[in-house]
C-alpha positions as CSV (number, residue, x, y, z in Angstrom):
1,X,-37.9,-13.4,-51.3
2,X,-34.7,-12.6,-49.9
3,X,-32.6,-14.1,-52.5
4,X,-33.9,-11.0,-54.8
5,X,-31.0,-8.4,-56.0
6,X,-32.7,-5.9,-54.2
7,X,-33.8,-6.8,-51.0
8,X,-31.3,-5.5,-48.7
9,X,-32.3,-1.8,-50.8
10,X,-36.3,-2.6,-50.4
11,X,-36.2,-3.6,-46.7
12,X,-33.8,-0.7,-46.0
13,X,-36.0,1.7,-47.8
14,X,-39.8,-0.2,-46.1
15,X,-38.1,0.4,-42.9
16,X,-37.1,4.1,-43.5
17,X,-40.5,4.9,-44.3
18,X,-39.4,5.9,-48.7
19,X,-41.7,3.0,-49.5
20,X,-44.4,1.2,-48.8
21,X,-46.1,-1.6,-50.5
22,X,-49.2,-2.2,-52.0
23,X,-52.9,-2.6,-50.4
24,X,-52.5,-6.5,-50.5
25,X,-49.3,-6.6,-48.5
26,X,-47.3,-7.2,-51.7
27,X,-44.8,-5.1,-52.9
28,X,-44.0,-5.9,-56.5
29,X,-40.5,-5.0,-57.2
30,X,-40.2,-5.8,-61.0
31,X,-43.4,-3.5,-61.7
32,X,-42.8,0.0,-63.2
33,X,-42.1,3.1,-60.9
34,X,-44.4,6.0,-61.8
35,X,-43.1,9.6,-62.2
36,X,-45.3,10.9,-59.5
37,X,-44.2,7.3,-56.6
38,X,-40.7,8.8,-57.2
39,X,-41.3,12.1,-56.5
40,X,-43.2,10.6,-53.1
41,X,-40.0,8.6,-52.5
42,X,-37.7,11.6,-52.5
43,X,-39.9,13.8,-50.6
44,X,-39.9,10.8,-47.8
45,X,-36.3,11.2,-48.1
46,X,-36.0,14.3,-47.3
47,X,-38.3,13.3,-44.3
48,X,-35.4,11.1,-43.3
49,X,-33.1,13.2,-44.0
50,X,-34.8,15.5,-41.7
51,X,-34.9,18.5,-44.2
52,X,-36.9,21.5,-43.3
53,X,-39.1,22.4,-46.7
54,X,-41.1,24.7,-44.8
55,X,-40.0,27.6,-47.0
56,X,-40.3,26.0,-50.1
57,X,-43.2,28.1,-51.8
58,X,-45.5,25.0,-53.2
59,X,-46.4,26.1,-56.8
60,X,-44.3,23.7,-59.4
61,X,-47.6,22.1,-60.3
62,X,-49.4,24.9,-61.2
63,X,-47.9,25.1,-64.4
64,X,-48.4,21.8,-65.8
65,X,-51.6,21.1,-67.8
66,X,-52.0,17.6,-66.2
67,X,-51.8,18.3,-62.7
68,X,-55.0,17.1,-61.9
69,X,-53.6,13.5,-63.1
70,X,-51.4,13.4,-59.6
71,X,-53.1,11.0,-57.4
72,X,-54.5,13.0,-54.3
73,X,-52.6,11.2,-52.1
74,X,-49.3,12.0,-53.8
75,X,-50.3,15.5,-54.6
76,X,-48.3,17.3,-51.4
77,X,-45.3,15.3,-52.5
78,X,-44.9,15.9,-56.2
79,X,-45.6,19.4,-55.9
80,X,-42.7,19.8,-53.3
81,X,-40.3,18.1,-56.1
82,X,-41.4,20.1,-59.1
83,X,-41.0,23.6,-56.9
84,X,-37.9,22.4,-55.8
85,X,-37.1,21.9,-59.4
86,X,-36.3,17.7,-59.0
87,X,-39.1,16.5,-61.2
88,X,-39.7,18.6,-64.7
89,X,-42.1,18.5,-67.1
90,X,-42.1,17.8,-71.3
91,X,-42.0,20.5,-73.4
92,X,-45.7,20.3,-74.4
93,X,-46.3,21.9,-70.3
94,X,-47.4,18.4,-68.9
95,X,-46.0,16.4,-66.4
96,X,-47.3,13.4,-67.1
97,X,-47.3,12.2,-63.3
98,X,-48.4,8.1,-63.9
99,X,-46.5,7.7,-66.9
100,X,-43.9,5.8,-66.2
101,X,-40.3,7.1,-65.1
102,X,-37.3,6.0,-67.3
103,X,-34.0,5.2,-66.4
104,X,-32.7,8.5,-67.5
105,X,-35.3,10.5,-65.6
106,X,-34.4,8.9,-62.9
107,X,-31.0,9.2,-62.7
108,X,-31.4,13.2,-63.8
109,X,-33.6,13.3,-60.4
110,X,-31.9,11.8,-58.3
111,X,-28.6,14.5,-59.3
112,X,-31.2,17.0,-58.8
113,X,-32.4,15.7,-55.7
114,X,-28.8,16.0,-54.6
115,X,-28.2,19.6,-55.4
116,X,-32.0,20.6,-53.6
117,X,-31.3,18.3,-50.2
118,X,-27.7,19.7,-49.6
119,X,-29.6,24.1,-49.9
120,X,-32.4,22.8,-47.6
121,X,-32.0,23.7,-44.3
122,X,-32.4,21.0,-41.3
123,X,-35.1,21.0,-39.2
124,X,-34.4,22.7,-35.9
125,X,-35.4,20.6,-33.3
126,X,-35.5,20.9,-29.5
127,X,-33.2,19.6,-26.9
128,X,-34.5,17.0,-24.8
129,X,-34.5,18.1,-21.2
């Protein structure tokens, strides 16, 4: 409903393509954000913010011992956060992808995200003729 304290943020971000909602058309705003949908939503940013990760060598989930708990549709986009060093794992080399992310982790990657998006070149694009 629109008289939630985040709507303006969730339309904004539906509309920008950072989100989407769930396969029944419902979005569920109070429910927990994983690890791995936050990585998804900052690699969509960068999307938005038109940042050209071309040359960012994809290999940051290599070294985890759980990466085959990223869902395969999220796969592209946590790898590009944990090369780019946004997302980092536990000290026992796991990831831990669907665990839920805490406040703290969070915040951390979103500074992170922060320092990545402002080296990333932007993407080159032509002029319209």
């Amino acid at each position: 409903a629109d008289s939630y304290w985040a709507y303006d943020a969730i339309v904004w971000a539906y509309n920008s393509s950072i989100i989407q909602g769930y396969d029944d058309n419902t979005f569920r705003p109070a429910k927990n954000l994983s690890r791995q949908a936050l990585c998804m939503m900052l690699a969509n940013y960068m999307t938005l913010e038109q940042k050209d990760v071309s040359g960012v060598e994809l290999a940051g989930l290599m070294k985890y011992s759980d990466a085959d708990k990223v869902s395969e549709g999220m796969l592209e986009a946590v790898d590009l956060i944990s090369s780019l060093g946004i997302v980092q794992g536990y000290n026992d080399g796991t990831l831990r992808p669907q665990n839920s992310a805490t406040r703290a982790q969070a915040a951390a990657m979103l500074l992170r995200m922060e320092d990545a998006i402002t080296q990333l070149p932007d993407l080159v694009t032509e002029p319209a003729e």
